[in-house]
C-alpha positions in Angstrom: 68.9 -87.1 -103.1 70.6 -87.2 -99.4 69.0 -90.8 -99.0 71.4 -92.2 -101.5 74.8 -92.7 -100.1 74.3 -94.9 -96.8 77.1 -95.9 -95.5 78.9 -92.3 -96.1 77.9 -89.5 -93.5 77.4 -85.8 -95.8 81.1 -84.3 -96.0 79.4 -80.9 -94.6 79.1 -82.7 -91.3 81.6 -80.4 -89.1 80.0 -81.7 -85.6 81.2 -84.7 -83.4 79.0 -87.8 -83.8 77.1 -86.8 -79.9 75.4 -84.3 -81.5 71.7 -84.7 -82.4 71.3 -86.7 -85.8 70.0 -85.1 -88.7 67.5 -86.4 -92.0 67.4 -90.1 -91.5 70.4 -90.9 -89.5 68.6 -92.1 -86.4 66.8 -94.1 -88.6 70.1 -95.8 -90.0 71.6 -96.1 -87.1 68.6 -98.4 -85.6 68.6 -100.6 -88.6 72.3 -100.9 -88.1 71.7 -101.4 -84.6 69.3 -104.3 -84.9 71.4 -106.1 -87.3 74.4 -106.2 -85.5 72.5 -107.4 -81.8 70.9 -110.2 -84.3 74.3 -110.6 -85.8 75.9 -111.5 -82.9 73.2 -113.5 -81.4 73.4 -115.6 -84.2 77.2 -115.9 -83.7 76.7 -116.7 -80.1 73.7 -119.6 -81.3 75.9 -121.5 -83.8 78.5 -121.4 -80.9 77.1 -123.1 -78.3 74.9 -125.5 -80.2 75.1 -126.4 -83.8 71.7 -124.8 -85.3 69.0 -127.5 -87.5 70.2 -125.4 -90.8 73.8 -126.7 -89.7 72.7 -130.6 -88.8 71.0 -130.3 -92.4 73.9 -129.0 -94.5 76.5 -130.8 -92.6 75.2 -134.8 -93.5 
């Protein structure tokens, strides 16, 4: 099915990435979206302050 291949866009794909997304892109794209914001606030939490997960594993 189209729903297989994730990370790989269809090789039919001839228009620039601007253009309206088609099948379940958008919905892709969102997922991807969260993780990376929640991703990077959790690189930006263990920076400042060392989390209770890191306190426990550390001693």
């Amino acid at each position: 099915k189209n729903g297989t291949y994730i990370n790989a866009r269809p090789i039919n794909y001839r228009r620039p990435s601007f253009h309206p997304l088609r099948h379940g892109d958008h919905l892709f794209l969102g997922a991807s979206c969260r993780f990376h914001f929640q991703e990077i606030l959790a690189a930006t939490e263990m920076a400042d302050t060392p989390s209770e997960a890191d306190k426990t594993t550390m001693w």
